[in-house]
PyMOL CGO cylinders between C-alpha atoms (Angstrom):
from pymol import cmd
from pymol.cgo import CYLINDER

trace = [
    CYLINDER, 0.00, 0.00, 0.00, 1.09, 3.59, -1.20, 0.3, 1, 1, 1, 1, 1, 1,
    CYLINDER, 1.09, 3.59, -1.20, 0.25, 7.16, -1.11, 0.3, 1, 1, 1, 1, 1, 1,
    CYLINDER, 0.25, 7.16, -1.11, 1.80, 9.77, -3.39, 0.3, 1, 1, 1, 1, 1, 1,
    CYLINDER, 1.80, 9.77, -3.39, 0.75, 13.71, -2.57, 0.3, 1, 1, 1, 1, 1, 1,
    CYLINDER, 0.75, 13.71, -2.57, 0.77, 16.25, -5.27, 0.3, 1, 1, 1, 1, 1, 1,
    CYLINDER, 0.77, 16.25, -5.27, 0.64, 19.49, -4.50, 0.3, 1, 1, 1, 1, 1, 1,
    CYLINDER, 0.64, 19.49, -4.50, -1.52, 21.69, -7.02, 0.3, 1, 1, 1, 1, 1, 1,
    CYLINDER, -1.52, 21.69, -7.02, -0.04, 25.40, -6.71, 0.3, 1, 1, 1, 1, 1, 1,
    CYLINDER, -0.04, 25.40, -6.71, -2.84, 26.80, -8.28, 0.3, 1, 1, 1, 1, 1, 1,
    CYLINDER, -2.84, 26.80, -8.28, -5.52, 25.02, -6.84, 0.3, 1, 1, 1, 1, 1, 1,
    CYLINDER, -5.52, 25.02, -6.84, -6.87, 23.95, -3.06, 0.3, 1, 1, 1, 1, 1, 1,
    CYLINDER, -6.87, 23.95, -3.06, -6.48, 20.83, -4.01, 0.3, 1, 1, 1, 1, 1, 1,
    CYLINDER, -6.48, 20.83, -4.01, -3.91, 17.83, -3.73, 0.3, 1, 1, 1, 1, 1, 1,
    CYLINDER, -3.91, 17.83, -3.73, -4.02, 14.98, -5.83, 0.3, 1, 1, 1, 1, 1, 1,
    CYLINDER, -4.02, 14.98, -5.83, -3.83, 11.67, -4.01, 0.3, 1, 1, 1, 1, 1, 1,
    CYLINDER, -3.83, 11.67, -4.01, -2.97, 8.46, -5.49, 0.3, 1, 1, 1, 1, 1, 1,
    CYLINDER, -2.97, 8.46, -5.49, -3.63, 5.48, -2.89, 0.3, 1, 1, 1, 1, 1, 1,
    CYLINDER, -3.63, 5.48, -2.89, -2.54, 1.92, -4.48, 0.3, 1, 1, 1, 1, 1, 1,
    CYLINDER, -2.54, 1.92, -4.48, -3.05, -1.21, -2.95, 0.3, 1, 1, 1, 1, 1, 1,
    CYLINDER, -3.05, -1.21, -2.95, -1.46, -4.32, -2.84, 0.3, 1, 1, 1, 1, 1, 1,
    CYLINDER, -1.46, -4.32, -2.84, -3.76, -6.83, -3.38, 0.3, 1, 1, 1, 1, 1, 1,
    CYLINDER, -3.76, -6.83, -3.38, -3.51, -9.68, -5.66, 0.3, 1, 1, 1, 1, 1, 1,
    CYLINDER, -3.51, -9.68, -5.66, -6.26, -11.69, -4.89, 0.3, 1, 1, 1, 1, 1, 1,
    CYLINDER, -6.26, -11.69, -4.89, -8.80, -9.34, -3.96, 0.3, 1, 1, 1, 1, 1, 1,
    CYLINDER, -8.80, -9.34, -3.96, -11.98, -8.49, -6.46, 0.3, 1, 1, 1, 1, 1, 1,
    CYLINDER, -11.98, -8.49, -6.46, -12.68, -5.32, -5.76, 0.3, 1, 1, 1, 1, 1, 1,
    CYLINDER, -12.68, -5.32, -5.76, -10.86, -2.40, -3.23, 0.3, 1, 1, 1, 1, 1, 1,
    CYLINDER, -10.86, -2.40, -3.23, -11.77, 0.77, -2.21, 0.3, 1, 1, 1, 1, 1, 1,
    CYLINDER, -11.77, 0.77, -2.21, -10.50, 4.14, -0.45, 0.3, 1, 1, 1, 1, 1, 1,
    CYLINDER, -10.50, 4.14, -0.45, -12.58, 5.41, 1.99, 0.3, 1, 1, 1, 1, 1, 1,
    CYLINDER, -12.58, 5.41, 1.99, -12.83, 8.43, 4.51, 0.3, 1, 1, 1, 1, 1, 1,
    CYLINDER, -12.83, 8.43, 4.51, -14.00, 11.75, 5.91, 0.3, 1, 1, 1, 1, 1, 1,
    CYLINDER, -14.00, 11.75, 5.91, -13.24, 13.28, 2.25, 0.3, 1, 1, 1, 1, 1, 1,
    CYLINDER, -13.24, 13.28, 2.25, -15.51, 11.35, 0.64, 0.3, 1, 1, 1, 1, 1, 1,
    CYLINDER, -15.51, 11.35, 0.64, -18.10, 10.65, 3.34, 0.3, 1, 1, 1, 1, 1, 1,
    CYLINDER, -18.10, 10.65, 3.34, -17.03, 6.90, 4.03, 0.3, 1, 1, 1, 1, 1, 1,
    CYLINDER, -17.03, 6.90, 4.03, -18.21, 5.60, 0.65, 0.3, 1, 1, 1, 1, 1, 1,
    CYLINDER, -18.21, 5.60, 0.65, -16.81, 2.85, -1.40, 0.3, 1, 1, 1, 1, 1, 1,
    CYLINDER, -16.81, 2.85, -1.40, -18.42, 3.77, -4.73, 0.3, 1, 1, 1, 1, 1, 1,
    CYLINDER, -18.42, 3.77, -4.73, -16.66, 7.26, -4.19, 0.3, 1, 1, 1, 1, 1, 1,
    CYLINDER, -16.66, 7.26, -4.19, -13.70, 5.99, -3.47, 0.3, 1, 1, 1, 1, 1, 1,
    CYLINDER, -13.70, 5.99, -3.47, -13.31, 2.99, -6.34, 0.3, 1, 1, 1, 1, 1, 1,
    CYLINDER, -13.31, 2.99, -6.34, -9.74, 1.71, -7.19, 0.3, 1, 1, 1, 1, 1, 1,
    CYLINDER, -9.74, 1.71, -7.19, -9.18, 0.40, -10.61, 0.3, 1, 1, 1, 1, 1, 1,
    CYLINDER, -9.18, 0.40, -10.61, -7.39, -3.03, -10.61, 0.3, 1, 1, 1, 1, 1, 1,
    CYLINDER, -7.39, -3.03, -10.61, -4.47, -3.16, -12.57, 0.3, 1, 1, 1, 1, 1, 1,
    CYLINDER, -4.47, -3.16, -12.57, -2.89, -6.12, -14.95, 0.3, 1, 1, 1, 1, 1, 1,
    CYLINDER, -2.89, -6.12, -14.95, -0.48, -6.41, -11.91, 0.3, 1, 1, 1, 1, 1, 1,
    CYLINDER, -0.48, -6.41, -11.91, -2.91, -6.95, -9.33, 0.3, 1, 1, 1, 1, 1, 1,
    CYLINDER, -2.91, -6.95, -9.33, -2.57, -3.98, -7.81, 0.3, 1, 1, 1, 1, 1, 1,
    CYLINDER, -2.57, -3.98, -7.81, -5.82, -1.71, -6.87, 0.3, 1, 1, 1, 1, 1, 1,
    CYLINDER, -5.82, -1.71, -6.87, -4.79, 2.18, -7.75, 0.3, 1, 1, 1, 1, 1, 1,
    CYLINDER, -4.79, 2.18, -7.75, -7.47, 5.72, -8.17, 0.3, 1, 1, 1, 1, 1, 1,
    CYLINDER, -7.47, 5.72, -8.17, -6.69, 9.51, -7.98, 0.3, 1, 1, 1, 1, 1, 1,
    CYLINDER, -6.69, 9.51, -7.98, -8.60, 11.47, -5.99, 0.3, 1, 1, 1, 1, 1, 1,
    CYLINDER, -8.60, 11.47, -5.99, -8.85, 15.73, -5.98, 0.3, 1, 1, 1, 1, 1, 1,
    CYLINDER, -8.85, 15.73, -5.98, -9.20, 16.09, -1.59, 0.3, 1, 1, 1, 1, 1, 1,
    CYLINDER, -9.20, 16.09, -1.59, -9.16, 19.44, -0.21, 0.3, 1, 1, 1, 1, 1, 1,
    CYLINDER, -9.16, 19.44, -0.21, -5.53, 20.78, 1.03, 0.3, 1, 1, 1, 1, 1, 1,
    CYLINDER, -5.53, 20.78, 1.03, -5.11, 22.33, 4.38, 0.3, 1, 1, 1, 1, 1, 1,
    CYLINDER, -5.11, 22.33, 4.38, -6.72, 19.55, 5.85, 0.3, 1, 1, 1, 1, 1, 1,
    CYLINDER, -6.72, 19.55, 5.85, -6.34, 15.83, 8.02, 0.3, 1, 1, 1, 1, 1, 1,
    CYLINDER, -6.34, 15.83, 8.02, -8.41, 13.07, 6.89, 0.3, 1, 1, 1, 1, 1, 1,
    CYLINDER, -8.41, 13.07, 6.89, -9.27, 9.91, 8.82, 0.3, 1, 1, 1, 1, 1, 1,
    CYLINDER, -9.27, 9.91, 8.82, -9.37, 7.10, 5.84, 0.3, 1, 1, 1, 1, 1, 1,
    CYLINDER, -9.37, 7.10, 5.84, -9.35, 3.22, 5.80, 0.3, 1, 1, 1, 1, 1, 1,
    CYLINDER, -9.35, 3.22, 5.80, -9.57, 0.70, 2.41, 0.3, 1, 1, 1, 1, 1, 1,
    CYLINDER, -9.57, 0.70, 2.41, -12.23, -1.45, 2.08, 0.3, 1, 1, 1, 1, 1, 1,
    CYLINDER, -12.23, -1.45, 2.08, -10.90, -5.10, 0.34, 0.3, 1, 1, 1, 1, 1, 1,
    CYLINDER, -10.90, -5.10, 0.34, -13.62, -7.64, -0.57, 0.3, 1, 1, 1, 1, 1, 1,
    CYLINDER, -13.62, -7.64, -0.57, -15.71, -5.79, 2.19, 0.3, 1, 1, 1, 1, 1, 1,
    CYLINDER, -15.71, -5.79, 2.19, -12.72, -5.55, 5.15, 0.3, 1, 1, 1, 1, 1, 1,
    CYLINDER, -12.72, -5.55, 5.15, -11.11, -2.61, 6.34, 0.3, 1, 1, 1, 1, 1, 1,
    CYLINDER, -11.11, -2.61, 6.34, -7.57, -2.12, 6.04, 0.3, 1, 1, 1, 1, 1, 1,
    CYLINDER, -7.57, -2.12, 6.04, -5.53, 0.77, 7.31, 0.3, 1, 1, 1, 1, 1, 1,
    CYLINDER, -5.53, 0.77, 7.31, -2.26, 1.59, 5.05, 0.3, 1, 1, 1, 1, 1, 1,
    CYLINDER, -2.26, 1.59, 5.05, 0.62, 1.69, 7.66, 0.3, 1, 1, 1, 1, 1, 1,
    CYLINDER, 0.62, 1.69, 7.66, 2.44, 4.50, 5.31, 0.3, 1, 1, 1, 1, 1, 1,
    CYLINDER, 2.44, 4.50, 5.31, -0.39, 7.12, 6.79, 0.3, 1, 1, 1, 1, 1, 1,
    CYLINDER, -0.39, 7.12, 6.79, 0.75, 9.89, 8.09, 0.3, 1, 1, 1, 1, 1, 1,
    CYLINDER, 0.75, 9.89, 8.09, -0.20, 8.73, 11.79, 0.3, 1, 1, 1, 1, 1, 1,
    CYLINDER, -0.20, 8.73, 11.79, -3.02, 6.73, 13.18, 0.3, 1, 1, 1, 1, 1, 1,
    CYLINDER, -3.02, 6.73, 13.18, -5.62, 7.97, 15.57, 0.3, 1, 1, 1, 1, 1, 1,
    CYLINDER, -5.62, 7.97, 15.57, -8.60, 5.75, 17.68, 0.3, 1, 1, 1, 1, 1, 1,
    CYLINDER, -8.60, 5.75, 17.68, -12.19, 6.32, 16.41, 0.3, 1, 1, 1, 1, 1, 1,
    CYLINDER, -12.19, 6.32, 16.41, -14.61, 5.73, 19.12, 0.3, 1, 1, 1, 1, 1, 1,
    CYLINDER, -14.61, 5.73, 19.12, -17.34, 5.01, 16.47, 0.3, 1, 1, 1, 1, 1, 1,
    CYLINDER, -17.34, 5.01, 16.47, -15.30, 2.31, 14.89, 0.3, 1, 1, 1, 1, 1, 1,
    CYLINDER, -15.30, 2.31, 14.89, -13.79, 1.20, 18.05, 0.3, 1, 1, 1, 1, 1, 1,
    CYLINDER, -13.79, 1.20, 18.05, -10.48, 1.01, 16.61, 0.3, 1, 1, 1, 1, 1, 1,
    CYLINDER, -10.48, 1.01, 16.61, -7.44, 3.02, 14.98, 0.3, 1, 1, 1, 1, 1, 1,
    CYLINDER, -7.44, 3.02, 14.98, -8.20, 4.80, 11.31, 0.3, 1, 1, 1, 1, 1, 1,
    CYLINDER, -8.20, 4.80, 11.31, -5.37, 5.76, 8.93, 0.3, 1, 1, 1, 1, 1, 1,
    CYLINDER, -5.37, 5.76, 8.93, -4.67, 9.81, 8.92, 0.3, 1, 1, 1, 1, 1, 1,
    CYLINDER, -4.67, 9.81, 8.92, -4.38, 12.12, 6.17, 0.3, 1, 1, 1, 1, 1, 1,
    CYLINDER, -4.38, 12.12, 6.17, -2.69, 15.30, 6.27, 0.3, 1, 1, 1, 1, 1, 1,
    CYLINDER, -2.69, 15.30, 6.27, -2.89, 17.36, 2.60, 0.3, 1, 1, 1, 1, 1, 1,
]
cmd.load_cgo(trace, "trace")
């Protein structure tokens, strides 16, 4: 698992590409507080090598909690930035900071 920032300068944006290792998996997804926890926002395309990959526009100036979703578990992508406990989850999430 992977995430690449780029920095727009002329926009508020960053674009975020989130890839994920998984062979054997049918279908992945990112989700988070950017895109209001939902897999069909947050679709990754699977590649020829197995790999799960999608670019997403978030909002800069910003932290995001986040998790993947892979064949319906979540996943948190230990190259976050840091990891923080969600009481509503009732465990750690992934953190974004863009």
């Amino acid at each position: 698992m992977s995430i690449k920032k780029q920095f727009i300068k002329t926009k508020p944006v960053c674009k975020v590409t989130f890839t994920v290792d998984a062979k054997d998996a049918n279908t992945a997804s990112v989700v988070g507080d950017f895109n209001n926890w939902s897999p069909s926002e947050g679709e990754l395309s699977k590649l020829k090598n197995g790999t799960f990959k999608g670019v997403f526009d978030i909002n800069k100036d910003a932290t995001y909690e986040f998790k993947y979703v892979v064949d319906g578990v979540y996943v948190n992508d230990q190259e976050a930035d840091y990891f923080i406990w969600n009481e509503f989850a009732g465990t750690e999430n992934g953190v974004l900071e863009v």
